[in-house]
C-alpha positions in Angstrom: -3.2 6.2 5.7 0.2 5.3 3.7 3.1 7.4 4.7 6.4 7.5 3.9 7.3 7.2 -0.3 7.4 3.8 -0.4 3.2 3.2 -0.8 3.1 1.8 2.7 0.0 2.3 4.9 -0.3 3.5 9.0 -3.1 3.6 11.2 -5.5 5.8 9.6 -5.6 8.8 11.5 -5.1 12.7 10.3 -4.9 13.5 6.6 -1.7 15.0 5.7 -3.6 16.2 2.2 -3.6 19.9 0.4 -4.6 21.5 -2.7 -0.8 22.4 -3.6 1.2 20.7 -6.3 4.9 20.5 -5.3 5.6 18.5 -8.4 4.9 14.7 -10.3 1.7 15.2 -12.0 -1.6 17.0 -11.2 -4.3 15.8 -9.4 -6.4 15.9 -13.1 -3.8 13.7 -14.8 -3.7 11.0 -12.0 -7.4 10.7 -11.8 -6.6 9.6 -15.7 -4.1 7.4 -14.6 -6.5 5.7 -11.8 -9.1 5.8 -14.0 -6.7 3.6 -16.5 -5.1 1.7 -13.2 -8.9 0.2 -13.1 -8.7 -1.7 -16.0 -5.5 -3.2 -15.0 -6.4 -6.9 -14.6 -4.6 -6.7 -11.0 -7.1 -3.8 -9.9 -9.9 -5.6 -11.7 -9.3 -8.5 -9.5 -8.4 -7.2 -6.2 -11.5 -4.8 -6.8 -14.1 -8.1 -7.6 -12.6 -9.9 -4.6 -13.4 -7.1 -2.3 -16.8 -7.1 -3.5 -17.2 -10.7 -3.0 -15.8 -10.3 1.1 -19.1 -8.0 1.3 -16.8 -4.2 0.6 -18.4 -2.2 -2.1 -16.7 0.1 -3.6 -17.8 3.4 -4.8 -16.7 5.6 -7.6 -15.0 7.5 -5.5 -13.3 5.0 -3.5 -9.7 6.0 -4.9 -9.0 9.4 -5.5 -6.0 11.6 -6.3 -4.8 14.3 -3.9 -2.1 16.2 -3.9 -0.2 15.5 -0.2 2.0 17.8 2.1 3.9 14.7 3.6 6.4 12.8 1.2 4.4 9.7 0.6 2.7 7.8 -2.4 -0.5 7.2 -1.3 -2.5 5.3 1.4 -5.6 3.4 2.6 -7.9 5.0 5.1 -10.5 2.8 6.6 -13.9 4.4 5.8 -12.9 6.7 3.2 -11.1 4.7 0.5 -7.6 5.2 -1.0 -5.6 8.6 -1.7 -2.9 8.5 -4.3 -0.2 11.3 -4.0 -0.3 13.1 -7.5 2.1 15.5 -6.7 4.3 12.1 -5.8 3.5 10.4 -9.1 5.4 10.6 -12.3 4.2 7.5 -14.4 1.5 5.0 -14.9 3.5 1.9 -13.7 4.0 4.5 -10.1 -0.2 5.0 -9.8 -0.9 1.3 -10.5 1.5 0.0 -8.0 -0.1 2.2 -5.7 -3.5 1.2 -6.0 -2.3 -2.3 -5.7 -0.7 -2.2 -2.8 -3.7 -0.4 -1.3 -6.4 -2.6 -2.3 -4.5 -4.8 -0.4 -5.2 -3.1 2.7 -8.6 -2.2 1.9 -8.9 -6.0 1.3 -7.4 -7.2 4.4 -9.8 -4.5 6.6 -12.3 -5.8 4.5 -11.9 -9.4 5.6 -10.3 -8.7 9.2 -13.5 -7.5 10.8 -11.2 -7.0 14.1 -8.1 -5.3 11.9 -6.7 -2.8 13.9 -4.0 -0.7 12.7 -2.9 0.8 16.1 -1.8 -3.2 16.3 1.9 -3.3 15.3 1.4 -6.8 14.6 -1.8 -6.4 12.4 -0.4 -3.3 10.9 3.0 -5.5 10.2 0.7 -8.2 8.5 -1.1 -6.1 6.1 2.5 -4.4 5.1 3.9 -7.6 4.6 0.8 -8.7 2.4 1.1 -5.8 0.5 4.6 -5.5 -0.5 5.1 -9.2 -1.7 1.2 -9.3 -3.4 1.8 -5.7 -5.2 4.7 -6.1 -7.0 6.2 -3.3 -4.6 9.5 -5.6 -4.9 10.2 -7.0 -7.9 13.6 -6.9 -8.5 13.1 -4.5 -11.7 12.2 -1.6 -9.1 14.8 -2.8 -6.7 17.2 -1.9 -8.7 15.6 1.4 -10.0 15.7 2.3 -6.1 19.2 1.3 -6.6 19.1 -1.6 -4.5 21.2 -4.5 -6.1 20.8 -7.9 -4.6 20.2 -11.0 -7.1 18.9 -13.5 -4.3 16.8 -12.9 -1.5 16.2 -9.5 -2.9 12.1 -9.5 -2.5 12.2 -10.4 1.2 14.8 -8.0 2.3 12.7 -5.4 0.1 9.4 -6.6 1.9 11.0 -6.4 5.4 13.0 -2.8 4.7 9.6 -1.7 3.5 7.3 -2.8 6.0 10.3 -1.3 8.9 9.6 2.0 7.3 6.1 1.8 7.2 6.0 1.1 10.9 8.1 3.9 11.5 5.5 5.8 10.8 2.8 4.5 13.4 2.6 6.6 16.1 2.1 3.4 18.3 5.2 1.1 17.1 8.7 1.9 18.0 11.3 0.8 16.2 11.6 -2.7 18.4 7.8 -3.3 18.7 7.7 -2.9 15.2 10.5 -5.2 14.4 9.6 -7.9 16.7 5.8 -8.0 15.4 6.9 -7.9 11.9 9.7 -11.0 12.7 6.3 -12.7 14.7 3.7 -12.4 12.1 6.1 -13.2 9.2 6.1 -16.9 8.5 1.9 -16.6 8.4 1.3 -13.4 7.1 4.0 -13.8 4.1 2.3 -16.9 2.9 -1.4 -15.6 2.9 -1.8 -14.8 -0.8 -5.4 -14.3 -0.2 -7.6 -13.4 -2.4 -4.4 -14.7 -5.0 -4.0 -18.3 -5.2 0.0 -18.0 -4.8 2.1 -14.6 -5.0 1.8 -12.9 -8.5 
């Protein structure tokens, strides 16, 4: 399950998930947005490639909830992706969310020994997801207010994933930095399904 507001993803245990809006949008006019996010040809291809590794996905696969934890959304192996509506303000917001998730979903998908208690596995799929999504282009950079002209997307990636870790209940702040630095090189440079980074 993501935590945290940047999109990322920890091991999926406990939904953190309520009925009550606190504000963004409600859970009716995000399921729009998803519904619109599918269409996206990013979505369209990250869905089609998880087909192809043998993961269907059904209709109700990504869903809009409103959450009581500060977070965007998340993966959650067996029962799909979660986008935060009460998080979300904008289309661009509910696309890069489904994005980045996919690319969890994918990497279970494929990883038939993923395990997201794992620092190291957990790292890998964070790094993947943050460079493949978009999560770091420099445009949202400096929305975040974050202004660095070189270098900027790997220092995003690497902040990103740090905070994602945080929240894994089996990764302290040094296991998680020392599996992210020893997965980086490999996992950074798998663009799977992608041919190179988009």
């Amino acid at each position: 399950m993501a935590a945290g507001s940047d999109s990322n993803s920890a091991p999926p245990s406990g939904n953190s998930f309520s009925s009550a809006a606190k504000d963004g949008m409600t859970v009716e006019e995000c399921e729009t947005m998803i519904q619109r996010s599918l269409r996206t040809p990013s979505v369209k291809f990250l869905r089609e490639h998880l087909e192809k590794s043998g993961c269907n996905i059904a209709s109700n696969f990504i869903k809009a909830v409103n959450c009581d934890q500060k977070m965007s959304g998340g993966y959650v192996r067996g029962e799909g992706i979660v986008v935060c509506s009460n998080y979300m303000n904008i289309q661009d917001e509910v696309n890069q969310v489904v994005i980045h998730e996919l690319i969890h979903a994918y990497d279970d998908c494929r990883a038939a020994n993923l395990d997201w208690t794992n620092c190291a596995h957990h790292a890998c799929s964070e790094i993947r997801a943050g460079h493949l999504s978009g999560d770091c282009h420099y445009k949202r950079e400096l929305l975040r207010g974050f202004v660095k002209i070189r270098g900027h997307e790997q220092e995003c990636v690497r902040r990103r994933v740090m905070k994602s870790l945080a929240n894994n209940p089996y990764c302290s702040e040094a296991a998680a930095k020392d599996a992210m630095e020893a997965v980086w090189e490999t996992c950074y440079n798998d663009t799977k399904p992608f041919d190179r980074a988009p």
